[in-house]
N, C-alpha and C positions, 0 to 999 in steps of 0.2 A: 571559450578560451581554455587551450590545454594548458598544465602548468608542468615542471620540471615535478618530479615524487622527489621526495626528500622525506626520507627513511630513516629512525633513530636506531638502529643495532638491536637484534633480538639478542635476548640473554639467555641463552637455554640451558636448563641442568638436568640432568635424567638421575635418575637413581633404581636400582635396581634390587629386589631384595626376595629371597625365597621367603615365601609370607604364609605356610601352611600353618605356622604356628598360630597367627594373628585370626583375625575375622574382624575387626573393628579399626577404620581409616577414615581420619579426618582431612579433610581439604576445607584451606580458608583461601578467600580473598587476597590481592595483593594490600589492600588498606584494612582488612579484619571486619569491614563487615557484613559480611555473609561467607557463612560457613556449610558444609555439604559433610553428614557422614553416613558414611557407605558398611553395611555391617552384613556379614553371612549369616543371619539367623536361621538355627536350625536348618542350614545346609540351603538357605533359600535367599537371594539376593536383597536387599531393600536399601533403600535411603531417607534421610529426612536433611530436612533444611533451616536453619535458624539465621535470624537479622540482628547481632547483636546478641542482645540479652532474651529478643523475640524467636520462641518457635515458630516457625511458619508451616512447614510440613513435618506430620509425625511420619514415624516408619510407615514407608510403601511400598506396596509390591513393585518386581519387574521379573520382562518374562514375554516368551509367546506362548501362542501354540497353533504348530503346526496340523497339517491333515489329518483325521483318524483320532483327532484329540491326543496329537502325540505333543505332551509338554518340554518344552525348557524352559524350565523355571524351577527347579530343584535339584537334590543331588547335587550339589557343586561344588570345586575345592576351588580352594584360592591356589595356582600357580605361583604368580608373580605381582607385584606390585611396580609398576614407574611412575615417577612424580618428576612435575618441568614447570618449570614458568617461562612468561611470554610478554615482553611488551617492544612496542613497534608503534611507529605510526605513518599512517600509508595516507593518500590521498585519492578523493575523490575524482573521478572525472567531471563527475556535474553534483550537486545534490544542494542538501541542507546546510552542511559544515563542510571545508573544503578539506579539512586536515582531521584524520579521527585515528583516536588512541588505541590501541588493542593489548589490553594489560590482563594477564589473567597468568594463575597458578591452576598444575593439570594434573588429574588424581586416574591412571589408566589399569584399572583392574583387571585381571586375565582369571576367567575362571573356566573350569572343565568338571565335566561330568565324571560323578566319585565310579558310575558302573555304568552297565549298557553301551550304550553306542560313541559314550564319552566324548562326546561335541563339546568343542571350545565357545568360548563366547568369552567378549572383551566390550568392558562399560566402562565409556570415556567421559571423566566430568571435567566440566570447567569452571573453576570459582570467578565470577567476576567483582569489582565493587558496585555495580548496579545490577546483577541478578547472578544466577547461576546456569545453566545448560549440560544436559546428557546425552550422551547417543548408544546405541548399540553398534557392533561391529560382529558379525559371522562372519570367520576368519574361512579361505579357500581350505580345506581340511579331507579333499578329494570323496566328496560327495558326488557321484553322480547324477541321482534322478533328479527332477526338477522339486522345488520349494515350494510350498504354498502356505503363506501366514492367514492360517484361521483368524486368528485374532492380538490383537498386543496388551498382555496383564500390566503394562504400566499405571501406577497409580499416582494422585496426588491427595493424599490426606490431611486436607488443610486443618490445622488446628484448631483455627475460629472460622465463626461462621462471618457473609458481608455481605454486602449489597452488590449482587454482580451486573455487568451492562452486559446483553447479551444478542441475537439472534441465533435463531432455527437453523442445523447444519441441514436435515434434510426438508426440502422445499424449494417449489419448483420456480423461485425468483432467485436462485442462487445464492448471493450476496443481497438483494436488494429488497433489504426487508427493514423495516425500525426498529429500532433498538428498543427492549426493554428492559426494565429493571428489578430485580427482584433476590431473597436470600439466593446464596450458592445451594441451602439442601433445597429449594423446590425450581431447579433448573431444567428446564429440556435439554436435549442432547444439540451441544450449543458449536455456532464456530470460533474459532480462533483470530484474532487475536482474543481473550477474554479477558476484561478489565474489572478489577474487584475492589470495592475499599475496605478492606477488611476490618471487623471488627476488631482489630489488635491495631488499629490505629495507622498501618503500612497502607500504601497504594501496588497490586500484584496487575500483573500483567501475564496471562499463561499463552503461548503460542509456539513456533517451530521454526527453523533456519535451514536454507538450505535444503529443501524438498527435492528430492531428485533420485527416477525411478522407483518411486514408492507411493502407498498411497496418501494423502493427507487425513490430519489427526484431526476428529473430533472429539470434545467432551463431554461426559455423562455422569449425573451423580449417581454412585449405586444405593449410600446411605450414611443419614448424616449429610456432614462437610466434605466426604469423601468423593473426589473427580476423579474416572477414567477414562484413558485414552480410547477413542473408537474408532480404529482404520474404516474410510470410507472403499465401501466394496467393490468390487465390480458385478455384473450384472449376476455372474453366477453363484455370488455369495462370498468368492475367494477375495481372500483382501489385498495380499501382496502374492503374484509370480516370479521369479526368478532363480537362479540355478546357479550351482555351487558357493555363492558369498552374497551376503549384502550387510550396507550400510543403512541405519534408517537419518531422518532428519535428524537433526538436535529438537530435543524437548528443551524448551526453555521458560524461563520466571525470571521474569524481570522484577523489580523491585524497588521502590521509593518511599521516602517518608509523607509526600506530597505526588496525586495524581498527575500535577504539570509537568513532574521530576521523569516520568516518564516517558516524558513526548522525546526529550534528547537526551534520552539512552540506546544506543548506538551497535550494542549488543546484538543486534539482531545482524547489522553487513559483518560486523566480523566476525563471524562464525562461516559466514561464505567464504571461499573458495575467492585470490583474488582474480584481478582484470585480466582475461584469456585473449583479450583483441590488443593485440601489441600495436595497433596502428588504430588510435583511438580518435584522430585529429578530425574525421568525418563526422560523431557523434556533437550534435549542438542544440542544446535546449533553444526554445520559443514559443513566441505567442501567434495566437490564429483566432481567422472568424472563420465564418464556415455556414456553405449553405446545407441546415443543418436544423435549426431553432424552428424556422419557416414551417418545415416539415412535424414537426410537433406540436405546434400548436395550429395545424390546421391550415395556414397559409400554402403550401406547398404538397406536391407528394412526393414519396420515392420512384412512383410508377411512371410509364410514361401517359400524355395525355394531356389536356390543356392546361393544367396547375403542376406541370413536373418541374420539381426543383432544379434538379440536372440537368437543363438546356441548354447549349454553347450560346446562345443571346443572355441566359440566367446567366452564365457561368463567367462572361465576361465585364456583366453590369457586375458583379461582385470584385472580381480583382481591380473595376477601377474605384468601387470603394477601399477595398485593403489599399491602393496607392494613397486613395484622397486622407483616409485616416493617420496612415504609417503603419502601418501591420505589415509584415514581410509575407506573411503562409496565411492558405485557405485551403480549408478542409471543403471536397464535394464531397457530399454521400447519395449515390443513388443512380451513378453516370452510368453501369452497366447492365447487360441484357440478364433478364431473372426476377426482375422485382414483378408483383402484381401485389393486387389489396390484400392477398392471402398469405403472401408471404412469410408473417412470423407467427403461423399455425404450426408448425412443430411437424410439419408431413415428408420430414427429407426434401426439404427447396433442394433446388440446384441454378446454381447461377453462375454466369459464364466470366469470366475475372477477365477476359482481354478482350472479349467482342461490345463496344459501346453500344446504347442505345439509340433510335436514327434518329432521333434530335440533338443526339453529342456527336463532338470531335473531337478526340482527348488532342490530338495532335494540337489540332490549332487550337484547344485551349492553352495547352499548355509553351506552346508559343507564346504566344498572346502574354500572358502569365509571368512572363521570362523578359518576354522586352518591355515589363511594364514593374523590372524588379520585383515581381512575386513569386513562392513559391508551392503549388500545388502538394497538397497535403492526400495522398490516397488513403481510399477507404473498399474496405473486403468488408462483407456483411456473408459467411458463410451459411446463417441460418441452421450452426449448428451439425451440418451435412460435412462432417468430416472428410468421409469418403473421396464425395465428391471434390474437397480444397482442395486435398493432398494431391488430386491427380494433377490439379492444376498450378499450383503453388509455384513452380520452377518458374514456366513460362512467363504467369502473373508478376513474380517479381521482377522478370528479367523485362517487361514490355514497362515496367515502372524506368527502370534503369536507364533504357532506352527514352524517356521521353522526360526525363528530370527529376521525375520526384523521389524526394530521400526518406522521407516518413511516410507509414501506415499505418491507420488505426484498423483494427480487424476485428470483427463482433460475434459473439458466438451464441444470437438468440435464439432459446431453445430450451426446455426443461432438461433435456439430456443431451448428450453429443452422440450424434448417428441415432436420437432417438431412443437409448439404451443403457450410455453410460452415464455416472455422475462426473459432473464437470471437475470435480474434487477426487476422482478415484485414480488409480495408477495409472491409465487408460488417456486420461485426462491430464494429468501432471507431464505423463511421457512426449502428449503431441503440443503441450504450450511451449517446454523447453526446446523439442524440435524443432518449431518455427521461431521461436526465438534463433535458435543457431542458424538456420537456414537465412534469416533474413539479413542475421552477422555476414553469410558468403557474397551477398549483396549490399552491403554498403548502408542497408535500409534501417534506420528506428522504427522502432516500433511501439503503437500502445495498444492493450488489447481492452473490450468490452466484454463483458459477460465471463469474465474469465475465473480461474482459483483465485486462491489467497497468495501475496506476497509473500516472499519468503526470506527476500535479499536477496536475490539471485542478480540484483541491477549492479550489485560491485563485481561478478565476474562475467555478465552480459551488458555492459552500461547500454547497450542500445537499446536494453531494458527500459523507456521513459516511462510507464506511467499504466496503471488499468483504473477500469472503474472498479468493479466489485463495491459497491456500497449502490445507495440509493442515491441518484446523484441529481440534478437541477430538473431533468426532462420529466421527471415524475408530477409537476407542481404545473406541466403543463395540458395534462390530458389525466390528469387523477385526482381525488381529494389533496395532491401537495404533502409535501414534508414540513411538518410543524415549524415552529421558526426555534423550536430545541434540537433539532437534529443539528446543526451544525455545530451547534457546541457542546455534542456528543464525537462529535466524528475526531477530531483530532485525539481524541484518550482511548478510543478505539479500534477505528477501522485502519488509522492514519501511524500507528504506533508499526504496522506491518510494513509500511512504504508507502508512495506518491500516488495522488489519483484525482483523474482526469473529469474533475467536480462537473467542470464546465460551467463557473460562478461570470459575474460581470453582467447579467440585468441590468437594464435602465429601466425600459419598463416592466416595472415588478408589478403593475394590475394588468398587463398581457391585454392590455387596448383592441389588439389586432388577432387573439385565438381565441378560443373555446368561449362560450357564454360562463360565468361565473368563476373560469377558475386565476388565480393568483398565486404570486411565488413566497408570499409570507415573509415579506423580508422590505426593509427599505434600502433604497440605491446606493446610500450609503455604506451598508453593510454589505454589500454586490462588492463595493469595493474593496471594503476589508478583507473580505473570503482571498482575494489575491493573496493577500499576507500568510492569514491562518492556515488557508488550503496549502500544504507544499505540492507543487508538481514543477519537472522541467520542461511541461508545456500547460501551456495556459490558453484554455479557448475565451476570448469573452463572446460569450454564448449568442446576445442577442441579435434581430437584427441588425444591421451594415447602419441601416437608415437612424437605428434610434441612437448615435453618437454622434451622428453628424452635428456640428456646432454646438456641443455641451462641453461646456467648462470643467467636469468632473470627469471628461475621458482623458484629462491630462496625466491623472494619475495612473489609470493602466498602461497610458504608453510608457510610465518613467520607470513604476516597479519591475523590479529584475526576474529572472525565473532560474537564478543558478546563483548560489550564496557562497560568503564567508564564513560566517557563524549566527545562531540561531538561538532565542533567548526566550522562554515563557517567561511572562513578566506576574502575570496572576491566572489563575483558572481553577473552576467547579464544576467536573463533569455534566452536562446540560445547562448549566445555568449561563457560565460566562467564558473566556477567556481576550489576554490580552499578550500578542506575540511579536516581536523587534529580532527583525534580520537584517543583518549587516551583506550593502552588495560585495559581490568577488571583484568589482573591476572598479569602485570607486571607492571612498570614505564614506558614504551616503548609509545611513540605516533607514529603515522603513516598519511602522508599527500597523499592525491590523488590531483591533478590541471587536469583540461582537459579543450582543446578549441573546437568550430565550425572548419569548413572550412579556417578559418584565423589565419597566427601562431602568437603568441601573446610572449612578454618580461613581465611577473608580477614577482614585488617585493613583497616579503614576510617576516614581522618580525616574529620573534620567539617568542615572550614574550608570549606564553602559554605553555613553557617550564618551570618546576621547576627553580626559581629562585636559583642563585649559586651552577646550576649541569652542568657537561658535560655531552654530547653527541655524537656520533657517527652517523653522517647523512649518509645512506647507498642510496644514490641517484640512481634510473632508469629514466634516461630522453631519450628523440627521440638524435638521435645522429645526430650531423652537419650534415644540410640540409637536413635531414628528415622528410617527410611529407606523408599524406596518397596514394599519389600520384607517391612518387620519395620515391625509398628505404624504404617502411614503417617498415620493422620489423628489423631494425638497432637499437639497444640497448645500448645508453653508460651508462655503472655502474661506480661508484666514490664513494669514503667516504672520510670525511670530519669533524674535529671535531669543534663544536660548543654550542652553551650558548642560552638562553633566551634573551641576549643584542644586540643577532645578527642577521642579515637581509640575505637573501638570493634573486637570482633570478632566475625564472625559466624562460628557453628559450621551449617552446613548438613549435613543430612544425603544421603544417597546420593537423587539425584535430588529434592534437599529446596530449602528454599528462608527465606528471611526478610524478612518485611514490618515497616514501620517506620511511622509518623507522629511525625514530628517535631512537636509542639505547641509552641507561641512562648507563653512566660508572661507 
């Protein structure tokens, strides 16, 4: 559903002012709390950040340095000063909240070198009232020869120490590593999003906006509480290329008195750049199965051979379950020439994106597909061979276009891309937004696998739907599993960055039919909740076709929505619990997901984010008496119940359990 934008008037005031005199500029918030001041010490730029009456960061450095150890980061006079404020509020194409505010006051510092080569440089802050954000700007100043950023002196010198959530930026899972926990001083050089509870009581969030041509930030403690920035490289050491001017991302710090305060802080799309697809009416969130799960747990291969997933007889016994269920999309993975069992060894695969396998026929599948109202979901598994995509990339999308399909997921398995670069380096950042815009000239969505970190770039790409970057369901099928605390880590963390493609919705969560021993650590109940808690504008329910057939609890994934009105944490503890109620875009209808760790937990819940003076129909999925992921996990009790905004409910979860809700409006 597109909607009409309805835009409230920005208010802008510039001010202008010769500021050699000055060295010390404060920027606040539009509500006062959080404040930025910007100070020229001893000719050297820095900032610090307070919450209130709270320091957060003491003075930090900022600064490169370029080739040959040629610094900018000193020497430097104040120019000018401009100060603006900003508020507006835009809409969504798809997401979380369909309408978000963009209020912030803007502190644009112009500074220039007092001798030497006298280079400009201009530090853009933005106060907001849930965090603050920086960037740099190297103004065109007719530099010729090309740029290269050794490194970036930005600092974050946080005041108190805290318990950070973290993972490994360099290692060869990319993203998909478990989180752990531990002080800010004894961190590895971590990625971003990074989620802190600081010992001053605040909940921090440190990460970036709007990644674009440049490398992506990691961070590192040098000493102390002290976090710096560390541009991931490229292979020959150089971190950023580019010639005459750049812009970097926004550094940003989000900010809350409560970790949950940070899940809808919004700070991060706007600081994007808005919606560049002025014909947005093609992008449409959904849900899908997909032959897909089969192949991970050992059922299926991707190869061709007597177990290949991919078969136009596979392919069509599966869309007449997406019909027999209600599912509209089905992801294949595996239909074209290129797979063998060696595949995601890291040796430059190359695989052919338009010539099928001789047991498929895309065509008549996707006939088939089409008079049976389904719609075929494409999958690119580039194995990381860049090279090789790009050559083919045009064609590949255009034979998609040609034969119906509107979505692709595209996977980049590989410790490097071409085998050399980091997925996270400038190299990397430069060919995701590439095919994101490429896939824009085709009509195409797209989610990617193995990819960077979100940025927000999905408010001025919305066909932006969805990556994984985390560790996501398929791990729990062919590995030790992701504990049953991981998912309620994921939302204070990985999910603070943008949507991703969990691929939750197990029935069976003892995996009956793969590997000897291994399980998803979760009960079916909580399969369902993840709909809730996980945000994405596409939703796979993961498992096989078959294990839904005639279960009373797949009512619920057909009902829940995958594009909202508004989004509510109700309660949450980094790893422990959370409990989340989103409001659908196209009905009165809310929907709650609760899910715990390994401990079953009793939370009390009011309702007063229900229409005042309405009924409701509570359509409850909870873990059924003494159900845990251990003992009976895919015991399902459904109940309804009617109820009001005055009223309190309790959920009994079980150990790694979980309870899903619709709220019906009578």
């Amino acid at each position: 559903m597109i909607r009409k934008l309805s835009i409230i008037p920005a208010l802008l005031f510039t001010f202008v002012s010769c500021a050699q005199q000055e060295t010390n500029y404060e920027l606040s918030s539009p509500g006062g709390q959080n404040k930025i001041t910007f100070d020229l010490e001893n000719e050297r730029p820095t900032y610090s950040v307070s919450h209130e009456d709270t320091e957060v960061i003491s003075a930090s450095e900022m600064g490169f340095v370029f080739r040959d150890n040629d610094s900018l980061s000193k020497n430097f006079k104040i120019t000018d000063v401009e100060r603006s404020t900003f508020d507006n509020t835009w809409e969504q194409v798809w997401g979380e909240k369909s309408n978000i505010r963009n209020h912030y006051n803007e502190l644009l510092v112009n500074l220039q070198e007092k001798s030497g080569k006298q280079r400009k440089l201009q530090v853009q802050f933005r106060a907001f009232d849930d965090g603050i954000a920086f960037r740099y700007v190297f103004p065109e100043q007719g530099i010729k020869d090309s740029i290269f950023i050794m490194d970036e002196l930005t600092t974050f010198n946080l005041k108190d120490d805290g318990k950070a959530w973290w993972i490994p930026a360099y290692h060869e899972q990319r993203y998909e590593n478990l989180y752990e926990a531990s002080p800010v001083s004894t961190l590895d050089t971590v990625h971003t999003p990074l989620t802190i509870e600081s010992d001053s009581g605040l909940a921090l969030s440190f990460h970036e906006a709007n990644l674009t041509d440049f490398a992506s930030m990691t961070l590192f403690p040098t000493s102390g509480t002290e976090l710096k920035a560390d541009l991931v490289p490229w292979s020959d050491g150089v971190k950023v290329r580019t010639t005459g001017s750049f812009t970097t991302p926004w550094r940003t710090l989000q900010i809350a008195k409560e970790p949950k305060d940070l899940i809808t802080s919004y700070l991060i799309l706007n600081l994007n750049e808005p919606n560049k697809i002025e014909d947005s009416s093609w992008i449409e969130p959904y849900k899908y199965i997909g032959i897909w799960w089969g192949m991970h747990i050992g059922k299926y291969t991707f190869w061709e051979g007597p177990d290949h997933g991919a078969s136009t007889k596979n392919a069509k016994e599966h869309i007449d379950y997406a019909k027999q269920l209600g599912v509209d999309n089905l992801l294949i993975e595996g239909w074209n020439k290129g797979w063998t069992p060696q595949w995601y060894e890291s040796h430059m695969h190359e695989f052919d994106f338009t010539t099928s396998t001789d047991d498929f026929d895309l065509k008549e599948v996707t006939d088939y597909a089409a008079e049976n109202g389904v719609r075929i979901v494409g999958y690119h598994e580039t194995g990381s061979n860049i090279d090789n995509y790009l050559k083919q990339v045009d064609s590949a999308f255009a034979l998609y276009n040609k034969v119906g399909v509107k979505s692709v997921k595209i996977g980049h398995v590989g410790s490097k891309l071409n085998m050399k670069e980091w997925h996270h380096g400038q190299f990397g950042v430069n060919y995701f937004r590439y095919i994101l815009k490429k896939a824009a000239e085709h009509n195409l969505t797209v989610y990617f696998h193995e990819p960077i970190k979100d940025t927000g770039e999905r408010r001025t790409y919305p066909n932006m739907m969805a990556r994984e970057g985390a560790r996501g369901i398929e791990y729990n099928a062919w590995s030790e599993g992701n504990p049953p605390g991981h998912t309620v880590i994921l939302p204070f963390t990985r999910f603070l960055s943008g949507p991703m493609d969990f691929t939750a919705g197990i029935f069976d969560v003892e995996i009956s039919q793969g590997y000897p021993g291994r399980n998803v650590h979760s009960t079916t109940a909580k399969q369902l909740a993840l709909l809730v808690t996980v945000f994405s504008p596409v939703q796979m329910f993961a498992d096989l076709p078959e294990n839904y057939v005639d279960k009373p609890a797949f009512q619920f994934l057909l009902d829940v929505p995958v594009n909202w009105e508004d989004t509510k944490i109700l309660n949450g503890e980094i790893g422990e619990y959370i409990t989340t109620v989103r409001k659908d875009i196209d009905s009165d209808d809310w929907y709650l997901g609760s899910i715990t760790n390994e401990e079953s937990r009793d939370l009390e819940i009011d309702l007063s984010f229900l229409d005042e003076g309405a009924t409701y129909e509570a359509q409850i999925y909870a873990d059924a008496e003494g159900t845990g992921y251990q003992k009976s996990p895919m015991e399902v009790e459904i109940s309804k119940k009617e109820v009001n905004a005055a009223d309190k409910l309790t959920l009994k979860l079980g150990e790694s359990g979980g309870t899903a809700i619709r709220f019906r409006k009578l």
